[in-house]
LORO-235822 format. One line per field, with one value per residue (C-alpha): residue number from 1; y, x, z; residue in three letters. Coordinates in Angstrom, 3 decimals. Example, Ala and Ser with C-alpha at 12.3 -4.5 7.8 and 13.67 -1.06 7.14 Angstrom:
residues 2
num 1 2
y -4.500 -1.060
x 12.300 13.670
z 7.800 7.140
residu ALA SER
***
This chain:
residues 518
num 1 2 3 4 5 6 7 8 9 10 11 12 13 14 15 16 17 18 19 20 21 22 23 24 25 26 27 28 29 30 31 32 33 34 35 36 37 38 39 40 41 42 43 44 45 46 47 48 49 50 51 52 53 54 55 56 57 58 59 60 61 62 63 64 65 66 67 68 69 70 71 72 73 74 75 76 77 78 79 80 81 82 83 84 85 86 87 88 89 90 91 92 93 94 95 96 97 98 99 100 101 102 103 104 105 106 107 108 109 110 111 112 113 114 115 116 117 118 119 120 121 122 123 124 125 126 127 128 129 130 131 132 133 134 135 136 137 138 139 140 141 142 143 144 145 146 147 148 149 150 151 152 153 154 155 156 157 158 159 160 161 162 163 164 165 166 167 168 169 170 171 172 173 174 175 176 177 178 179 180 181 182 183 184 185 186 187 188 189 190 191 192 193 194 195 196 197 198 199 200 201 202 203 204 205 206 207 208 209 210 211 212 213 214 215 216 217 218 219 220 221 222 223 224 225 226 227 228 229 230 231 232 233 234 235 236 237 238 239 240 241 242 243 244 245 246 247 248 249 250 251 252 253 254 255 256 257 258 259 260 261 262 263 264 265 266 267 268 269 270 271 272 273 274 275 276 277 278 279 280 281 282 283 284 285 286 287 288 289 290 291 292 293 294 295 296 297 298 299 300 301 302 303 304 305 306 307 308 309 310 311 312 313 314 315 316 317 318 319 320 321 322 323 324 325 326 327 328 329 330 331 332 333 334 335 336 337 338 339 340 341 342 343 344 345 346 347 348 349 350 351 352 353 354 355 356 357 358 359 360 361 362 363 364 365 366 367 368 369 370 371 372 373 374 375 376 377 378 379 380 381 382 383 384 385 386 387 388 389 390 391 392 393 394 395 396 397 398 399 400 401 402 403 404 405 406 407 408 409 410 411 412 413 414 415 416 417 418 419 420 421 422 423 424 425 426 427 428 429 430 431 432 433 434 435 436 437 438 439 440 441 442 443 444 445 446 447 448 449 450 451 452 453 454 455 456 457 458 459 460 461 462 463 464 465 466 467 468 469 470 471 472 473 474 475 476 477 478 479 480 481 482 483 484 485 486 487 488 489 490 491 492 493 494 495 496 497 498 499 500 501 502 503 504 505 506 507 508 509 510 511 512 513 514 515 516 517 518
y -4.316 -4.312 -2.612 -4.886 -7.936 -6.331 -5.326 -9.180 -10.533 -8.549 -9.373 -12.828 -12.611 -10.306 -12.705 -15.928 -14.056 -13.347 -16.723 -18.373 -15.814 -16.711 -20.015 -19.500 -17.118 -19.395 -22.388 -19.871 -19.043 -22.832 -23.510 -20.896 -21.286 -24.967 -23.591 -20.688 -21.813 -19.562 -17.346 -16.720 -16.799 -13.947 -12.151 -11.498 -10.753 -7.983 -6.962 -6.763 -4.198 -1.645 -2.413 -1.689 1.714 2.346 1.514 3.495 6.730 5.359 4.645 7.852 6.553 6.325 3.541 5.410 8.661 6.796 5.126 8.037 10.707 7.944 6.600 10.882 11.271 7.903 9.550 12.542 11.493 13.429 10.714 13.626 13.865 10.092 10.525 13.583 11.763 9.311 11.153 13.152 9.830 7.879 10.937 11.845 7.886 8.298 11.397 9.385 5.588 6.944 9.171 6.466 4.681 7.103 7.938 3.862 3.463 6.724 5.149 1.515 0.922 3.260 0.991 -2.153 -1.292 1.019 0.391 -3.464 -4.212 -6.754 -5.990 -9.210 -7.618 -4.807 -5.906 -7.058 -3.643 -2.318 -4.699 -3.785 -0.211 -1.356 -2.299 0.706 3.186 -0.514 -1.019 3.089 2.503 -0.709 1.178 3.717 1.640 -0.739 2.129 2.510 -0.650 -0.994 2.133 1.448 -2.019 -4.023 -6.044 -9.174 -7.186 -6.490 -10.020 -11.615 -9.375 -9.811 -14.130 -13.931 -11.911 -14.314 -17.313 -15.670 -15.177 -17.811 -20.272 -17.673 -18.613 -22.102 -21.820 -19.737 -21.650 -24.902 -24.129 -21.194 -22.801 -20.109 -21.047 -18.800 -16.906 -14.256 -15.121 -16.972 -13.791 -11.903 -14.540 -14.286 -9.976 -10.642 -12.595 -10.144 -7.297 -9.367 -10.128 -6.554 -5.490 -8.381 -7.476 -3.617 -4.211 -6.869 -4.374 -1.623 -3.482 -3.947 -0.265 1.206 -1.068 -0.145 3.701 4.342 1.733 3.905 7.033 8.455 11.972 14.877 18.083 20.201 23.207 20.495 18.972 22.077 21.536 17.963 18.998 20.256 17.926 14.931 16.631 17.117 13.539 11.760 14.318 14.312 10.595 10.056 12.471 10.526 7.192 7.633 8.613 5.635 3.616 4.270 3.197 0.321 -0.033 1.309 -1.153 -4.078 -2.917 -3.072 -6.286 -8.083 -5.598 -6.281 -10.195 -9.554 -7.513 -10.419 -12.699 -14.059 -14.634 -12.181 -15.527 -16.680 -13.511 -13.134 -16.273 -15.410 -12.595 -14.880 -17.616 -14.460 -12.456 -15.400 -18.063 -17.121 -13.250 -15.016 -17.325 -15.007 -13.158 -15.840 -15.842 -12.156 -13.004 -13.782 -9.922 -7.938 -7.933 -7.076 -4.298 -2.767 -2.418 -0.683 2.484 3.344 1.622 4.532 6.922 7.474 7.046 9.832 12.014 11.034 12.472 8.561 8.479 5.619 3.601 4.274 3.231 0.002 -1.285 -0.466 -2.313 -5.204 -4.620 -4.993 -7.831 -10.180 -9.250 -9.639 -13.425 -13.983 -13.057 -14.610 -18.210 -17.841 -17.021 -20.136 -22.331 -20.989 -20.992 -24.850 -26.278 -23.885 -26.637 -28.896 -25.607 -24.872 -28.723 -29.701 -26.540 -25.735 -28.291 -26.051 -26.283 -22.710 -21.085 -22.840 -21.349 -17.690 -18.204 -19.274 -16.072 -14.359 -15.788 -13.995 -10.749 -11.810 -10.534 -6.897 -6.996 -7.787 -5.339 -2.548 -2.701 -3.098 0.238 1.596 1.200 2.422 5.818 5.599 6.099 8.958 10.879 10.629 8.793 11.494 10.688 7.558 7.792 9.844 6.980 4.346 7.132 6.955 3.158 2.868 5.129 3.216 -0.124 1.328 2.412 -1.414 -2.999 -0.901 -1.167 -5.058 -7.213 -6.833 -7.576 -10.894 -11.427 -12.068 -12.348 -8.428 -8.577 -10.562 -7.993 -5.376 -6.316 -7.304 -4.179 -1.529 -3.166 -3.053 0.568 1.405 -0.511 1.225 4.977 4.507 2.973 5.335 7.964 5.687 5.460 9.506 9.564 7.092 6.204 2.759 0.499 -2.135 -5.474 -6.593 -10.563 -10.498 -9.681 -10.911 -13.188 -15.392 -16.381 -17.108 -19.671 -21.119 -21.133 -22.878 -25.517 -25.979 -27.297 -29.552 -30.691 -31.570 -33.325 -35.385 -36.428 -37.081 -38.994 -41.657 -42.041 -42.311 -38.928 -36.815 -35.986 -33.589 -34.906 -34.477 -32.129 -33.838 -34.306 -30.257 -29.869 -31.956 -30.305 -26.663 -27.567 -29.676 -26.614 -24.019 -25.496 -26.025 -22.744 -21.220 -23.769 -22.915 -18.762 -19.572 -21.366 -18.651 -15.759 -14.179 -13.702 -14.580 -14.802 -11.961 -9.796 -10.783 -9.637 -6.678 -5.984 -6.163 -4.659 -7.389 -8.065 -7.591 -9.291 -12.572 -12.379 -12.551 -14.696 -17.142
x 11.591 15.123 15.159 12.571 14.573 17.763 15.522 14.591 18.331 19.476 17.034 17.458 21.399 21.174 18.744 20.660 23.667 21.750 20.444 24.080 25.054 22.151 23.122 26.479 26.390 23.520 26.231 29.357 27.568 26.984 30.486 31.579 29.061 31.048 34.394 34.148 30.992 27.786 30.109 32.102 29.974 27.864 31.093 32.269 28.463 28.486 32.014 30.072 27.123 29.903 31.417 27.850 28.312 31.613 30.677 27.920 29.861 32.215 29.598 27.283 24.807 26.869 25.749 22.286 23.838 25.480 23.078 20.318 23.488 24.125 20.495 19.578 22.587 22.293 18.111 18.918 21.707 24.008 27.156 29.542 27.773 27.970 32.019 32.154 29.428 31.053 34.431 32.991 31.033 34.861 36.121 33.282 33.786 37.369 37.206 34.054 35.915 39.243 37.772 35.843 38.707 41.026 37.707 37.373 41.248 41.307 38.215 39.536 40.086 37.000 34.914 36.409 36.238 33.311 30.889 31.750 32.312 35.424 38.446 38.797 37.492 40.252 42.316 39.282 37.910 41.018 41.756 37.817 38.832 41.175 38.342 36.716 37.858 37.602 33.651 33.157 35.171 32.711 29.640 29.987 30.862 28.185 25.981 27.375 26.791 23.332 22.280 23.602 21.799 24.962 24.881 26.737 29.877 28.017 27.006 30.353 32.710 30.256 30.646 34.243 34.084 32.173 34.002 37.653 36.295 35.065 38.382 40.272 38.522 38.445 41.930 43.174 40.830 42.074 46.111 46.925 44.608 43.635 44.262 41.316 37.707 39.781 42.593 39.272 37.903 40.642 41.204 37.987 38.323 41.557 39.842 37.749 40.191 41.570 38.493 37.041 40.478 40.439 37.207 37.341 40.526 37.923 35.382 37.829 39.626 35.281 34.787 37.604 37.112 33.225 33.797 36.184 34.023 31.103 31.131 34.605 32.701 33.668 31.981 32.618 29.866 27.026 28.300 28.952 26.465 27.134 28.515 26.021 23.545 25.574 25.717 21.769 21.313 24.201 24.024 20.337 20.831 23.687 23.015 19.820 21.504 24.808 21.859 20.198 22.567 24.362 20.551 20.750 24.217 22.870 20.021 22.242 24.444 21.259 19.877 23.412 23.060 19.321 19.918 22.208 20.030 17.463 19.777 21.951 25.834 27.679 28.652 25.142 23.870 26.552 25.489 21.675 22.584 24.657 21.681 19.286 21.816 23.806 20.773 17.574 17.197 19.688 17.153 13.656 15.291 17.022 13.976 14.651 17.306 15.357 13.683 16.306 17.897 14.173 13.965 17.019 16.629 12.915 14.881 16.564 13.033 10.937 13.421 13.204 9.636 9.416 11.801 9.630 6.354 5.071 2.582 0.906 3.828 4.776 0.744 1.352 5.018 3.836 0.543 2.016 5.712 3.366 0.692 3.947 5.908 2.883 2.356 5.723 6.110 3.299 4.265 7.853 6.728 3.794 6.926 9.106 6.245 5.060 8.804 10.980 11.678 13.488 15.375 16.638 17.882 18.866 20.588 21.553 21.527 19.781 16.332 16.116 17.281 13.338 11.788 13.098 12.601 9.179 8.179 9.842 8.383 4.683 6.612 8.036 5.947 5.781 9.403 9.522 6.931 8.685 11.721 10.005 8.267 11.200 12.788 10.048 9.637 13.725 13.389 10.354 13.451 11.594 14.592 14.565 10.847 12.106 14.853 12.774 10.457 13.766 14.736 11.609 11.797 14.817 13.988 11.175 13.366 16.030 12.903 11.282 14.650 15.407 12.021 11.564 14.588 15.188 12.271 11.504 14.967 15.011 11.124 11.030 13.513 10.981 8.522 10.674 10.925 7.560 6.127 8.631 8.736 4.440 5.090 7.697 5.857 2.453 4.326 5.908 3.128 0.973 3.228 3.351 -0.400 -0.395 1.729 1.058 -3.005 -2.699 -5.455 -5.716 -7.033 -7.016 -8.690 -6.717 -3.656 -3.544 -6.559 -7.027 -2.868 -3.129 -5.720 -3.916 -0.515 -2.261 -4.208 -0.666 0.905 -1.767 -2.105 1.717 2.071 -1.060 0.468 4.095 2.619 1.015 4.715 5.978 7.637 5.355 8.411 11.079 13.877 16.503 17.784 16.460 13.225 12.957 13.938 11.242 8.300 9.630 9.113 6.241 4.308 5.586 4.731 1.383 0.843 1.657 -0.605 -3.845 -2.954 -2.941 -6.480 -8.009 -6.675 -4.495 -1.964 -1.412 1.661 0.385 -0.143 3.642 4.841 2.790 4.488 7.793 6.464 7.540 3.543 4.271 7.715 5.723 2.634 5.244 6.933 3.824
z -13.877 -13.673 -10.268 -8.676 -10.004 -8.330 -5.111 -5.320 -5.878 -2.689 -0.641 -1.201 -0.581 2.220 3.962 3.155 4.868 7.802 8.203 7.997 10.639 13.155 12.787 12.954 16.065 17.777 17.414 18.625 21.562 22.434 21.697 24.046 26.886 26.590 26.736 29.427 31.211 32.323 34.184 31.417 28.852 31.297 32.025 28.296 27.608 30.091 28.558 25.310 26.809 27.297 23.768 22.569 23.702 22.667 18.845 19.254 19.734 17.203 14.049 15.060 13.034 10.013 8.329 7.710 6.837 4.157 2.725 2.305 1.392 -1.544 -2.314 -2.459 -4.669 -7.226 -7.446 -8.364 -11.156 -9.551 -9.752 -8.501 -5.161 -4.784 -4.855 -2.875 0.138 0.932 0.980 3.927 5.091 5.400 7.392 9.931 10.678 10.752 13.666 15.482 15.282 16.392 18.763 21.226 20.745 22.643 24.907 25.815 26.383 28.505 30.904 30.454 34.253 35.693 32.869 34.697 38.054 38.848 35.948 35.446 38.355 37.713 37.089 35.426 32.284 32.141 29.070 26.949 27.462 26.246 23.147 22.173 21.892 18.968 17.308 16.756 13.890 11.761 12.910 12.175 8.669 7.782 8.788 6.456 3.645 4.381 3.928 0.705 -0.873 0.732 -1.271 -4.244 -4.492 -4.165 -0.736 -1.897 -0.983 2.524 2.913 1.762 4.139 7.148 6.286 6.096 8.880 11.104 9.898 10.857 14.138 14.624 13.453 15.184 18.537 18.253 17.169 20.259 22.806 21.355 21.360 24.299 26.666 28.909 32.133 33.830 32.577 32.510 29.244 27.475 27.224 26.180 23.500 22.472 22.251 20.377 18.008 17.088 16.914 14.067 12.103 12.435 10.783 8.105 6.992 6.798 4.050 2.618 2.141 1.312 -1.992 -2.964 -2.456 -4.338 -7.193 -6.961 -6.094 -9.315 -11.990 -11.152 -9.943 -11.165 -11.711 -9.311 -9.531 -6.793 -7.413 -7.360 -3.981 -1.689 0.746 1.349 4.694 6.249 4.890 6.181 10.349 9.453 9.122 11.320 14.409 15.322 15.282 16.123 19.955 20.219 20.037 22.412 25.053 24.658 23.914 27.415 28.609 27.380 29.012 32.402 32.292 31.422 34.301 36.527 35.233 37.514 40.069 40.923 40.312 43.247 45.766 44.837 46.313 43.712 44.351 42.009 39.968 39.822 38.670 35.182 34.983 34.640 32.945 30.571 29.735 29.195 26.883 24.794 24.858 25.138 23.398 20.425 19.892 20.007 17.321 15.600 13.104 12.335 10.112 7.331 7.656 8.093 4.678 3.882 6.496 5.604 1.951 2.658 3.425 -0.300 -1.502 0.258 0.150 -3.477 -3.688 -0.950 -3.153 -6.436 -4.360 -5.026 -2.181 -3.584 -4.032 -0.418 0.962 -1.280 0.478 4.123 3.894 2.188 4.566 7.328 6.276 5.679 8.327 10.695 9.223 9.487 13.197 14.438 12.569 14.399 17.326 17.850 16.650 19.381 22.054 21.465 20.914 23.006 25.725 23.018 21.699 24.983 25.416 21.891 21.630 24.615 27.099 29.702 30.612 32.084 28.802 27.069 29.690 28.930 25.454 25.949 28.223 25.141 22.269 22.308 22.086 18.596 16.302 17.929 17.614 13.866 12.988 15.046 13.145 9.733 10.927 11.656 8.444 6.627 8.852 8.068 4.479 5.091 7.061 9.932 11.785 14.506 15.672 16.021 18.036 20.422 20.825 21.293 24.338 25.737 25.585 26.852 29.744 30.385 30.679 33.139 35.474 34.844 35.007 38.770 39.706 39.099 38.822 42.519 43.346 41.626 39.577 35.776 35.194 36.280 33.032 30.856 31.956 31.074 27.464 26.515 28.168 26.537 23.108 22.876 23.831 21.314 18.358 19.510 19.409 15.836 14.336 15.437 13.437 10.530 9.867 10.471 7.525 5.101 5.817 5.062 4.934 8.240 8.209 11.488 11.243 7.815 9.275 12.855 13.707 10.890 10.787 14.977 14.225 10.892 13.469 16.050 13.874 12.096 14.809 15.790 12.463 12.352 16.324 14.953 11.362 12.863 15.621 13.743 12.030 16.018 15.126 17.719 20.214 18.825 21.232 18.582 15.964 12.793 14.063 15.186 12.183 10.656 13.108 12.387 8.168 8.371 10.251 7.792 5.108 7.030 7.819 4.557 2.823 5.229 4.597 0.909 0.938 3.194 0.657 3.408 0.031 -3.352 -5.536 -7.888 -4.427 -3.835 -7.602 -7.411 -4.036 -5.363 -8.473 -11.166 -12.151 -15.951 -15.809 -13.899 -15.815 -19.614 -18.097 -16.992
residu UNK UNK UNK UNK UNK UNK UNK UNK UNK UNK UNK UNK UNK UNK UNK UNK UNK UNK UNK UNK UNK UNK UNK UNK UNK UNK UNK UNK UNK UNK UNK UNK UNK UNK UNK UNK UNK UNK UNK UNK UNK UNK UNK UNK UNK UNK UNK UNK UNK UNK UNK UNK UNK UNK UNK UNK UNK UNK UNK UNK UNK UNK UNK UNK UNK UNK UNK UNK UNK UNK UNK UNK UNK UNK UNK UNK UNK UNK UNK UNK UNK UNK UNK UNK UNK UNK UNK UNK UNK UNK UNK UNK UNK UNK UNK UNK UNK UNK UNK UNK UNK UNK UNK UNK UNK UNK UNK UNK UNK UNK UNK UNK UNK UNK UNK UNK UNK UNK UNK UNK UNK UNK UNK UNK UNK UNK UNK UNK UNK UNK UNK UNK UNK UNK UNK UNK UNK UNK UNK UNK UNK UNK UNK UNK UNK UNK UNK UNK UNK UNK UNK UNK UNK UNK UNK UNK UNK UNK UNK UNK UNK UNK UNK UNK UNK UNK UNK UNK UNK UNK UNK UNK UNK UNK UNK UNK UNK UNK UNK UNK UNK UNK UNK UNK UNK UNK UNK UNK UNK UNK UNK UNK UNK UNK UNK UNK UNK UNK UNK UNK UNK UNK UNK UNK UNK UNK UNK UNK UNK UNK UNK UNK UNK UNK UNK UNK UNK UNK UNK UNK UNK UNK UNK UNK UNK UNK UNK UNK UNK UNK UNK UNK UNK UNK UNK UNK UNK UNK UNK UNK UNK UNK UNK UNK UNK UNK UNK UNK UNK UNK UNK UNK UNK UNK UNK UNK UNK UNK UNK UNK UNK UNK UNK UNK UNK UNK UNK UNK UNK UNK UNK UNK UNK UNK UNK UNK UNK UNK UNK UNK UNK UNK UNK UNK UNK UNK UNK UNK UNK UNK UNK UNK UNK UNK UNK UNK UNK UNK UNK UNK UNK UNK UNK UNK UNK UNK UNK UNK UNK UNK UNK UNK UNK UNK UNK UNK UNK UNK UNK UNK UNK UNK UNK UNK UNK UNK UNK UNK UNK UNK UNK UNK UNK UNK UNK UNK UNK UNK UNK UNK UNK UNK UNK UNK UNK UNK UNK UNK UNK UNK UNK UNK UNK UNK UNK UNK UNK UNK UNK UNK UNK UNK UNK UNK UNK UNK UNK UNK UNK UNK UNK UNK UNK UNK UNK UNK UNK UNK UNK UNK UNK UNK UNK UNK UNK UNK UNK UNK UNK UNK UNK UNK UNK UNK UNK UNK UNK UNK UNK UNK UNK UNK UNK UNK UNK UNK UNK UNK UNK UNK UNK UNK UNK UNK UNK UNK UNK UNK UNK UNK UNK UNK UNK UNK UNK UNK UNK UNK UNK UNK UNK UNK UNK UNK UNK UNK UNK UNK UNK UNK UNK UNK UNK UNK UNK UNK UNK UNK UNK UNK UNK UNK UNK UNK UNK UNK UNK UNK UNK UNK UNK UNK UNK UNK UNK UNK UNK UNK UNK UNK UNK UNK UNK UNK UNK UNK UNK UNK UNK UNK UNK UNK UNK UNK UNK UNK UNK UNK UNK UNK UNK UNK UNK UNK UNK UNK UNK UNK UNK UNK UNK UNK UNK UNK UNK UNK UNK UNK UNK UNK UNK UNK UNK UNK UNK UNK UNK UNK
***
């Protein structure tokens, strides 16, 4: 009871945090779009796909090798081996952050000039590089407090984090006044430099205290093999993900590239590139936030239950993982489709951003279920299948993304997307049901919440239209359509027995503490 309350309290933190930080982001990247316009916005976007890279080769993968090294350890009562992980975790980040940063300083100017192609983005690239033995540093301690159930620490260094960027921005946009795209962006870079450093001394006073309250144990003989246990998990992934995370680089690099053999100006095309990147893909996934706390903490959840032999167990949280998550997706996503043109002009103030998001939005619920699947094949170690299926994905988007985009611009992108992320779900839930058998409702789970999503919204337009409230053309009244259909929704999957709270209690496995309770 006590571990489902505390799987319960985290997941409820982790997903508040996440929420603020969509919001917050969604609101940064209007303020900035503002400040240094599409091109600039685009250009420090692009700056970002190589910085995407570079932490990459810095975190090599970390942040996962912590957390299973730890959740393994705490499962097996072995305290000592807690100590002595993440000891080896802090130092293999250590060598790997400080490492790319050298690598990215070293290749500062080729990154500029030949990959970039603007040599306007030489000192951001450079001040990034700064950034990355802090971002390694956080990973792994992260990782940490994810698997042993305490994410509040997460959650309050990645707010403060956001926040001090944030002010720091505004701040340095507000009082140097950059006089060209070229100092906003660096202003912007510096501003993170700081609040990456900031927070990893945040999280680093919570760890110590943590680290020597809890685990102050040391025993050498049970933790000798630590070593190679930690390369077994972190280099497998961590190979698998510098190659496809320099994919996803190369295909960002292509998306500009094609925009430009399509016809575009080079201005016009990190401009496109900015609306798709900073607008329209923030706002598909904006809805994610509330599932990735959920998502993440699924790996120490199975995890264990894979080490305790608990098959059953396992069955139950993927069936249920997947029945939510699939009514959850496919509420978000009829939300986005039917009001993405007053998003992208309530939000943003450009049209062309609601009609990305609306080519984007059907995707949605493939994309949350994919990365619920994900975490659960995480926790059955079987992280290495599924970075085999993100390299074939991201294979097959560079050869969409060359194939298309100069051919009919940023729709061959949209294609792109939708195409490779049906594939990818389709490849790891195939090896998901191989291993865990779960039982499939299709009508249950798909069918029956498309209907209840589409007679939601009709039910709402007709309600708030006898009020004179049918036209979301402002923020409150978004607001107001977004609840009203919700609460709709969840109201119609209730009376059709799509799910019950006593499913939900027995999901989270608190039925006895409800039912005393009740």
């Amino acid at each position: 009871m006590r571990k489902s309350r505390i799987f319960i309290k985290n997941t409820l933190i982790l997903s508040i945090t996440a929420l603020f930080m969509r919001v917050l982001s969604v609101y940064f990247n209007v303020y900035l779009s503002d400040k240094l316009g599409s091109e600039g916005l685009g250009l420090f976007t692009l700056t970002l796909s190589i910085y995407g890279l570079a932490t990459t080769l810095a975190t090599s993968a970390i942040n996962l090798t912590a957390t299973r090294m730890v959740a393994d350890a705490s499962g097996g009562a072995k305290y000592g081996d807690v100590n002595h992980a993440m000891r080896k975790c802090i130092a293999y980040s250590l060598f790997f952050g400080v490492g790319a940063m050298i690598l990215l300083l070293l290749l500062s100017r080729v990154v500029s000039v030949s990959m970039l192609g603007d040599i306007r983005t030489l000192e951001s690239v450079r001040a990034l590089a700064f950034t990355l033995p802090f971002v390694a540093l956080s990973s792994a301690l992260g990782g940490y407090f994810t698997a042993v159930r305490r994410v509040s620490k997460n959650a309050s260094s990645q707010i403060f984090q956001q926040l001090l960027k944030v002010a720091l921005t505004v701040a340095g946009l507000s009082f140097m006044t950059p006089k060209d795209t070229k100092e906003a962006c660096l202003t912007v870079v510096v501003a993170f430099l700081a609040s990456e450093i900031v927070s990893f001394l945040y999280l680093l006073v919570f760890y110590i205290g943590d680290i020597r309250k809890n685990y102050k144990t040391y025993r050498e003989g049970e933790s000798e093999n630590l070593s190679k246990k930690m390369l077994g998990i972190a280099l497998p992934t961590a190979f698998t993900s510098y190659f496809r995370s320099a994919l996803v680089t190369v295909e960002h690099l292509l998306i500009t590239s094609g925009l430009k053999k399509n016809g575009m100006s080079q201005s016009d095309a990190v401009s496109a590139y900015g609306v798709m990147q900073a607008k329209a893909l923030p706002t598909v996934l904006f809805p994610y936030a509330f599932l990735a706390p959920f998502s993440s903490l699924l790996v120490p959840e199975v995890a264990e239950k894979r080490a305790a032999g608990d098959t059953l167990g396992i069955n139950r949280i993927t069936e249920t993982a997947c029945r939510f998550v699939f009514a959850f997706g496919i509420c978000a996503a009829g939300i986005v489709i039917c009001y993405s043109c007053e998003i992208g002009e309530i939000i943003y103030s450009d049209i062309e951003a609601g009609k990305y998001i609306r080519l984007l939005a059907p995707i949605m619920p493939v994309m949350f279920i994919d990365t619920t699947i994900d975490s659960i094949l995480k926790g059955l170690n079987e992280q290495l299948y599924g970075m085999k299926v993100n390299l074939v994905d991201s294979l097959l988007s560079v050869g969409v993304v060359f194939m298309l985009v100069p051919k009919i611009g940023m729709l061959g992108y949209v294609i792109e997307i939708i195409f490779c992320e049906i594939v990818n779900t389709t490849l790891s839930a195939a090896r998901l049901i191989k291993l865990t058998s779960p039982r499939i409702h299709p009508i249950k789970w798909i069918f029956i919440p498309l209907a209840t999503v589409s007679a939601s919204i009709f039910i709402t337009k007709s309600l708030l239209t006898l009020i004179g409230a049918g036209c979301a053309y402002n923020t409150p009244l978004l607001i107001l359509h977004i609840a009203l259909v919700i609460f709709v929704y969840s109201f119609l999957l209730r009376l059709l027995g799509c799910y019950s709270f006593r499913e939900i209690a027995e999901f989270f496995g608190i039925r006895k503490y409800i039912l005393k309770k009740t």
